[in-house]
C-alpha positions in Angstrom: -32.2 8.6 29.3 -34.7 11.2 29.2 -35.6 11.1 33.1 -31.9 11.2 34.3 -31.4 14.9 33.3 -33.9 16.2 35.5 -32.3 14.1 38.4 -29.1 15.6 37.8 -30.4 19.3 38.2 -31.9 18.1 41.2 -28.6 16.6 42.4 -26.5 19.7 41.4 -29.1 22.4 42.6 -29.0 20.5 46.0 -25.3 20.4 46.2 -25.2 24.2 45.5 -28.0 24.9 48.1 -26.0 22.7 50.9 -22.9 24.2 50.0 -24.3 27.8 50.1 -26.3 26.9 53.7 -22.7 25.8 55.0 -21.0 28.8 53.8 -23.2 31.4 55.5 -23.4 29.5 58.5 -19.5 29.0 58.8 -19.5 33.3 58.4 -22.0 33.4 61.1 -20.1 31.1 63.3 -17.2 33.2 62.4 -18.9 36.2 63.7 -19.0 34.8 67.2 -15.9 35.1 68.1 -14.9 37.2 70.6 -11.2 38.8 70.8 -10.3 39.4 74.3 -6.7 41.3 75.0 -4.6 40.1 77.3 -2.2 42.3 79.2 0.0 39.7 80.0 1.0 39.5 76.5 2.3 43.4 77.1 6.4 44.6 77.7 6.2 47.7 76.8 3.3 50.1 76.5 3.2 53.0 74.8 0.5 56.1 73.6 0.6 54.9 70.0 0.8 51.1 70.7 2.8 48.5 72.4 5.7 46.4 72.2 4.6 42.0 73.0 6.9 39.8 75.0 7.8 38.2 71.7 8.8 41.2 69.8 5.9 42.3 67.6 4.6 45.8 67.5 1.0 46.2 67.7 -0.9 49.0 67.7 -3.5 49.5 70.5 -6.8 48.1 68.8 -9.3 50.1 71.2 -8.0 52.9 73.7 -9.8 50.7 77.1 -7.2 48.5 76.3 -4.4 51.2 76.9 -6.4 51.8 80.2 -6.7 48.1 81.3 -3.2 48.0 80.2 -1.7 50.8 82.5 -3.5 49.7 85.4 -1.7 46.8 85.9 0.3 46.1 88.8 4.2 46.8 87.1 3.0 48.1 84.0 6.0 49.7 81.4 2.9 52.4 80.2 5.1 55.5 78.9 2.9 58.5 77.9 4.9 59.2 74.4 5.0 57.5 70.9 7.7 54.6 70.8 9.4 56.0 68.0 11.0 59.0 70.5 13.5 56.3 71.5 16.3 55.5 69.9 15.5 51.6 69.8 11.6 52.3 68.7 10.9 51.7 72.6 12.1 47.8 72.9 13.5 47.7 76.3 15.0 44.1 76.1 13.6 41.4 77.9 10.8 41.4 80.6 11.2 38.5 83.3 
């Protein structure tokens, strides 16, 4: 039984290596992804952030997206923080 033990280590220390390999290639995959913003996704714009169709705040993750935003054809840009309004800047429904 003497020259299963060393089989094992090999087994176990090749298990760890694969699982290791797949773990820092699935973070490098990860890091390939590239977030794009869409300005459809926009109702209301704002200088601190922006309201989405569906009703979620977000904040504006890098300012050329407040510009791409605003020069869209119909745009609701409004150059002031939502939180001026009343109603935290929801405007209702866009069609």
């Amino acid at each position: 039984m003497r020259g299963i033990a060393p089989v094992k280590t090999i087994v176990k220390a090749a298990a760890i290596a694969a699982l290791m390999g797949t773990t820092a290639f699935g973070a490098a995959k990860a890091a390939d992804i590239n977030v794009t913003f869409d300005p459809g996704t926009v109702a209301y714009g704002y200088s601190d952030g922006y309201w989405a169709r569906d009703h979620v705040w977000h904040k504006w993750e890098k300012p050329e997206y407040v510009e791409t935003y605003r020069k869209v054809p119909n745009a609701h840009y409004y150059e002031y923080k939502h939180d001026r309004d009343a109603n935290m800047g929801w405007r209702g429904e866009i069609k």
